[in-house]
C-alpha positions in Angstrom: 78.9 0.4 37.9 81.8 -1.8 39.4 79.8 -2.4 42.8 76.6 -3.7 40.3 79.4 -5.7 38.2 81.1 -7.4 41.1 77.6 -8.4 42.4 76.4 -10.0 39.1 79.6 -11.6 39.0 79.0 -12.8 42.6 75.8 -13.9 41.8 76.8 -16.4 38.4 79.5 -18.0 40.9 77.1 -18.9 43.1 74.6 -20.1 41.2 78.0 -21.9 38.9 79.1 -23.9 41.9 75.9 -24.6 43.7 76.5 -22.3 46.5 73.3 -20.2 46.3 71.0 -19.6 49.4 67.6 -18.6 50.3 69.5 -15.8 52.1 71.5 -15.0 49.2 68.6 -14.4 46.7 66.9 -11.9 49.4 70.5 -10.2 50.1 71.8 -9.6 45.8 68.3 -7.9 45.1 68.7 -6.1 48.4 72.3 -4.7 47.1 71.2 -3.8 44.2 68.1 -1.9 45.8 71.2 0.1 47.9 72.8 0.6 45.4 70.1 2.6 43.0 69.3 3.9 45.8 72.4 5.7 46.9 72.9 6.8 43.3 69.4 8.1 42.7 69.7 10.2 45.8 72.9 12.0 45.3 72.3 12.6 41.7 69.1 13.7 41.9 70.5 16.3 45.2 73.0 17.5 42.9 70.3 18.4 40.2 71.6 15.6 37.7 68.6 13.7 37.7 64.7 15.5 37.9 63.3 15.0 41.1 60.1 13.5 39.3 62.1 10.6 37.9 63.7 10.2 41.4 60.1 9.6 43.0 59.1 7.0 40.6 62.5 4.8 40.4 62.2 5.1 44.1 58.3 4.9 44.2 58.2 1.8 42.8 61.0 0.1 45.0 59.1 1.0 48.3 55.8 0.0 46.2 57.5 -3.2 45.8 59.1 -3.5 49.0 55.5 -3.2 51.0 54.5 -5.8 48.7 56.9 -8.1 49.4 56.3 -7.6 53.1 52.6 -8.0 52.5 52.6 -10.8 50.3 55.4 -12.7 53.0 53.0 -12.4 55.9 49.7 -13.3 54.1 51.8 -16.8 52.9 53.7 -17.5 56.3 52.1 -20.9 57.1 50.5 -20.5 60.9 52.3 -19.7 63.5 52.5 -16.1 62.7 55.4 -15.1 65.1 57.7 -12.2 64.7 60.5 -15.2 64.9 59.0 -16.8 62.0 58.6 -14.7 60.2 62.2 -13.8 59.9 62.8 -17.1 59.3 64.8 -17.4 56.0 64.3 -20.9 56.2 60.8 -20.8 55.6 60.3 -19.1 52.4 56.3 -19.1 51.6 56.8 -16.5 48.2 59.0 -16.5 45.1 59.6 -13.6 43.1 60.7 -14.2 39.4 62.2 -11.4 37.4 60.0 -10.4 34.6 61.8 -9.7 31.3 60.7 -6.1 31.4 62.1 -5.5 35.2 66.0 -6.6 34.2 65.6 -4.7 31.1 64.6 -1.6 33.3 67.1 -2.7 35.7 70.0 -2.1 32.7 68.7 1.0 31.9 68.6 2.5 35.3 72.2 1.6 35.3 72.8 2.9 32.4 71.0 6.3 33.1 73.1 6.8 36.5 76.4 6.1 34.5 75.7 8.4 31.4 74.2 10.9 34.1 77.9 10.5 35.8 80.0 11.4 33.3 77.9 13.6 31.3 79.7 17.0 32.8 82.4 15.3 31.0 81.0 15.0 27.5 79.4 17.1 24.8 76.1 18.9 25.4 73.9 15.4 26.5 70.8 17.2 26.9 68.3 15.6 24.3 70.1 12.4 24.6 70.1 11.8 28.3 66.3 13.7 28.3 65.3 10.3 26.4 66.9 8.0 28.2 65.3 9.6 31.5 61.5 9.2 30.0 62.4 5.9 28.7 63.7 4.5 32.4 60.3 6.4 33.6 58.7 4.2 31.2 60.2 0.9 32.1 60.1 2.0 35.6 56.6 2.0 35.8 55.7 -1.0 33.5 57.7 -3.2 35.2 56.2 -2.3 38.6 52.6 -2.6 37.3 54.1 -6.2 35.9 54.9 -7.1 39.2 51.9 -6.0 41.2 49.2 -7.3 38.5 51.1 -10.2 37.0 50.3 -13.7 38.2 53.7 -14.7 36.9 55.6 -12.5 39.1 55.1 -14.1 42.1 54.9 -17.7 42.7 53.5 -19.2 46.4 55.7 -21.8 48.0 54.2 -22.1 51.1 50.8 -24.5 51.6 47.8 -22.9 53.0 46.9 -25.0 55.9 
């Protein structure tokens, strides 16, 4: 939870003072990414999270992440080089948050904290069984948002 912290915080001062960069907005969504990652894995390895739930938060985020590739190459104005391609410098795709994905995004955290610390509290069991179908939920809305939205993705590049 402090690692997600220090990167929002991270994030505001950057936008704040004007510092922000194309590589910047590809490498905050990338630590987050990492960092759900991570804690997905090892809870769900020590039985703290149902495997089923682990496949769709990290279903989507591959889901997504092939998109993103997709979508990148089919916008990268000609040339289409390895070089260029790689080129941060030439962005041809923005993604834009939906309302529903940082919503989700809040309750994943949440869910990874209250899964945590829930050896240390009173029997959970109902409680955290909600929360678990209602990240499931978001988790799926919010990837269907961003693969059949037009919203979601906004084209920078012009086609030649």
């Amino acid at each position: 939870m402090s690692a997600h912290s220090n990167l929002k915080i991270d994030g505001y001062l950057a936008r704040r003072f004007d510092m922000s960069s194309v590589l910047g907005t590809i490498l905050d969504p990338a630590a987050d990414k990492i960092l759900m990652t991570t804690l997905v894995v090892t809870l769900t390895m020590q039985d703290m999270i149902p495997l089923p739930l682990a496949v769709v938060i990290l279903g989507r985020d591959v889901l997504l992440a092939l998109s993103a590739f997709y979508i990148r190459y089919t916008t990268l104005p000609p040339p289409k080089t390895f070089a260029r391609y790689w080129d941060f410098g030439l962005p041809s795709a923005e993604v834009r948050p939906t309302t529903v994905s940082k919503v989700n995004t809040g309750l994943q955290l949440l869910l990874m904290g209250v899964t945590t610390v829930s050896p240390l509290l009173p029997d959970m069991g109902l409680a955290l069984q909600g929360l678990q179908w209602t990240v499931a939920t978001t988790t799926i809305w919010s990837g269907l948002q961003y693969l059949f939205s037009k919203d979601a993705v906004r084209i920078v590049a012009k086609k030649p």
